[in-house]
N, C-alpha and C positions, 0 to 999 in steps of 0.2 A: 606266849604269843607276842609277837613283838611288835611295841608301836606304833602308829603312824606317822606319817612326818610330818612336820607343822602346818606347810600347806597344803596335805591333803584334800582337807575343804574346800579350797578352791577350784576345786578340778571342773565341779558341776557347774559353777560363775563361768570358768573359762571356756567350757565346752557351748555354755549359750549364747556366748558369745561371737562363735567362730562361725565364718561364715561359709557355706558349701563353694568347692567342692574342699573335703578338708581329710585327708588317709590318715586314720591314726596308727602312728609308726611305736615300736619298744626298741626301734633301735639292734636290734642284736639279743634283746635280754630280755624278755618278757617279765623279770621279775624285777625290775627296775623303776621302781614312781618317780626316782628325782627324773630319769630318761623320759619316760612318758610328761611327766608334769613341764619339762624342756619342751621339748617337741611340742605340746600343745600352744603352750606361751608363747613359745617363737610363731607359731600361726599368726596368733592374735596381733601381736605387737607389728608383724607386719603387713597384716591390715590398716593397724593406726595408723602406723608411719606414712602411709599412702593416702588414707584419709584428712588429716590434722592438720591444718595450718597454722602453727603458732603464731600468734594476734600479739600478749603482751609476756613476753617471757624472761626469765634469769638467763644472762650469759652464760652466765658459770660460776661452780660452786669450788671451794676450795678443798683440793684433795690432800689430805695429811700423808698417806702414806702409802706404798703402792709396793706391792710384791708381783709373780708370774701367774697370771689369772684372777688376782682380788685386788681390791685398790680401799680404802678407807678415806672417808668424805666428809666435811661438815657441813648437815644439810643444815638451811635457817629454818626457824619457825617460822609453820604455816606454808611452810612447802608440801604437798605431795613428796610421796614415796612412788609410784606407779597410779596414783588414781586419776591424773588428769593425762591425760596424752599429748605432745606438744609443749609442754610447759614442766611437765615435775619433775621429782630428782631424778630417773632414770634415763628422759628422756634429752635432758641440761647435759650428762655427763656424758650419755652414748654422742652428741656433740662435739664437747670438748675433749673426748677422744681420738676420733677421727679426724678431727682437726689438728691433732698435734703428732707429730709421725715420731715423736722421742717418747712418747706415753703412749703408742700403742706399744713401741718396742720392749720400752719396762713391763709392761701389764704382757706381754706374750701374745699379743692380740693376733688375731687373722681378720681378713677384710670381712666375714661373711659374721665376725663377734656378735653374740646375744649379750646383753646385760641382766642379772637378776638382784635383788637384795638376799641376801642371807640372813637377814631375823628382821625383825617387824621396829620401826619407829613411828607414835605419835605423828599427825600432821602439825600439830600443833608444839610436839616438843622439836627443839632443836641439838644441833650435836654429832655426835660421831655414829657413822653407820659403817658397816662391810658390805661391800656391793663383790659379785663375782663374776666374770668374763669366762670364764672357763666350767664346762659341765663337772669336768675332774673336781677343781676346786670348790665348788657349788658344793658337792656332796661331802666332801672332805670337813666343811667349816659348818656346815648343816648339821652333821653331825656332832658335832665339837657342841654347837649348841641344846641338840633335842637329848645329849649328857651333862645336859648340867658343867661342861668343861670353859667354859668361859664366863669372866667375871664383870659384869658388868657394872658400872659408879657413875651416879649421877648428881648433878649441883641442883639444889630447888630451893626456891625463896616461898618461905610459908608465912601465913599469917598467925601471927601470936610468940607469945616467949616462952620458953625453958627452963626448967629448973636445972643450975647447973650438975650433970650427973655425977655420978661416981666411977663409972667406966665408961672408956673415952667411945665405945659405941653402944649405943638402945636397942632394941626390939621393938618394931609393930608387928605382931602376929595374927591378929585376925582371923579364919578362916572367909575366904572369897567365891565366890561363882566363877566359874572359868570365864564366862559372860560376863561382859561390862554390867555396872551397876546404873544407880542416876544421883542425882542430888538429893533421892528424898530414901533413896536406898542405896547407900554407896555396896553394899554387903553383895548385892544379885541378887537373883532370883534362880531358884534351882537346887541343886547339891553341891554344900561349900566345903572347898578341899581348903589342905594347909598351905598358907602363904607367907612368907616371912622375908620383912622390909629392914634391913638395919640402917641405920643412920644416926652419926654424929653431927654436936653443933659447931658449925664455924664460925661464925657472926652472930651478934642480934645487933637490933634497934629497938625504940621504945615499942614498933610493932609488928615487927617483920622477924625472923632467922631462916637465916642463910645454912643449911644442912647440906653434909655429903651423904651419898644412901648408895648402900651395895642391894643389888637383887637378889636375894636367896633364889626364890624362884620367878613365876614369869606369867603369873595372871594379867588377862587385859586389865591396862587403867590402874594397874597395880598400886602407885607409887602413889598417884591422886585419891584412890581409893581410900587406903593406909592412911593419908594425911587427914581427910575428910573426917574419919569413924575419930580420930586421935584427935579432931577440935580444934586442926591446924593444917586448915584448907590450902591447895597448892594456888597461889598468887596469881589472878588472870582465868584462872577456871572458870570457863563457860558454861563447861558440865556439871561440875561437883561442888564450885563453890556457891555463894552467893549474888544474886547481879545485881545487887545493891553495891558490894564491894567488887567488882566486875567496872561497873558504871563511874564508880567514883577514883575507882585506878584510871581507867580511859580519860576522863572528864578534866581531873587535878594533875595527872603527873604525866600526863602521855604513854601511859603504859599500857600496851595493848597488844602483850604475847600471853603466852603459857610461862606462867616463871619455874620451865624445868630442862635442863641440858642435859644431854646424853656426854657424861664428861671424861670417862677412862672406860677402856676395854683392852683386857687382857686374857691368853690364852697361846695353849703350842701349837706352833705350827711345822712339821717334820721335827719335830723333837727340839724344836729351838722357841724359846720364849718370847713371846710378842707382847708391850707393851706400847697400847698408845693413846697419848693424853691430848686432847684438846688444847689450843692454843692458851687461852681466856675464858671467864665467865663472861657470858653475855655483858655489854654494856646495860642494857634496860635495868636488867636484874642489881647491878654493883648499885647502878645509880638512884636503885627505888630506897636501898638500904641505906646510903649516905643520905641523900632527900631528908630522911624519917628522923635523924638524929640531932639531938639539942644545939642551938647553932650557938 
């Protein structure tokens, strides 16, 4: 039996959402969810659009790289993905689209364009996302994901040090709840499947390292999770860490994000290899780790 797709879930959010009168369409294809899950979405959204008055909002976010119906983005932390309307990253770029008539051309836009994400980021982490304009392409790179075909690397600044390894990448393996965990159970609650975080060290200081981490797989909270249970909680975690060491980052050093970036994402796309890397690590993050060091 095959799968569901990742947002499936969301279908019942989105349907109590929408407000009458609302024709649920398949489009041509009754056996189509990314088509139905479109069609729904696009209801909703423009509802927003008509409701929303953007009060205090991001111009614009910087778009790294753009093909014909997906464009890749570097959203900051503590942006929204879709949850606030008027203000998040959906809402910023569907914007700064329309606004620019050389980036609807590149992206293949048409004037009547939806915007969707194609895999789930953090509010709180920042970094590189795939957004898609095109239902073709939605499904196309949707897919690439719910197989496991795209690689995802992330930069995070954790609290504590390393013992220098022996091979140049480690294992946290874990088993997780597909459910988010909490601080006092990063593990979940439920039935925990296999999860597996790899990460090498690139930095320390006397308390911090700076690790790259690829996703095996793709649990909520995954990567804060993994650090948490390993006794090298991700830097700024409101969730999983400490708000002792929450309080005293904010208070002494000005740091007051999530210390984790969404930093490489790689994968095919029509049989041509797509790599693409984030500019920088976060400034907060470089500069909590110099901060930390013997002067």
């Amino acid at each position: 039996m095959q799968s569901l797709p990742w947002f499936f879930p969301l279908g019942p959010v989105l349907w109590s959402l929408a407000e009458p009168p609302f024709t649920f369409s398949w489009q041509g294809n009754r056996h189509d969810p990314y088509m139905a899950f479109i069609n729904l979405s696009n209801h909703i959204y423009a509802q927003t659009r008509q409701k929303i008055t953007p009060m205090e909002t991001t111009n614009s976010v910087e778009i790294v790289r753009t093909g014909n119906g997906w464009l890749c983005a570097e959203k900051p932390s503590g942006m929204s993905v879709h949850n606030h309307p008027g203000s998040d990253l959906l809402c910023v770029l569907e914007r700064q689209i329309r606004a620019d008539e050389d980036l609807m051309v590149a992206l293949g836009a048409q004037e009547g364009f939806q915007i969707h994400p194609v895999h789930r980021l953090d509010q709180e982490t920042s970094g590189l996302i795939l957004v898609a304009t095109d239902p073709d392409r939605l499904r196309y790179l949707s897919n690439l994901f719910q197989q496991g075909a795209v690689q995802k690397h992330y930069i995070a600044l954790v609290h504590g040090n390393f013992d220098p390894p022996c091979d140049p990448f480690q294992v946290w393996d874990t088993p997780l709840s597909k459910q988010a965990g909490g601080r006092t159970d990063p593990r979940g609650k439920g039935k925990r499947v296999r999860s597996e975080t790899r990460y090498r060290i690139m930095d320390q200081s006397p308390h911090y390292t700076l690790l790259e981490i690829e996703l095996v797989t793709g649990r909520k909270h995954q990567i804060r999770r993994h650090a948490k249970l390993a006794g090298h909680p991700v830097t700024g975690d409101t969730r999983y860490g400490s708000k002792r060491s929450v309080e005293f980052l904010r208070e002494n050093h000005a740091y007051d994000r999530l210390g984790l970036h969404s930093f490489k994402i790689e994968f095919i796309l029509d049989t041509v290899p797509v790599i693409i890397t984030s500019r920088q690590i976060p400034r907060q993050m470089t500069a909590l780790l110099d901060q930390d060091r013997p002067k």
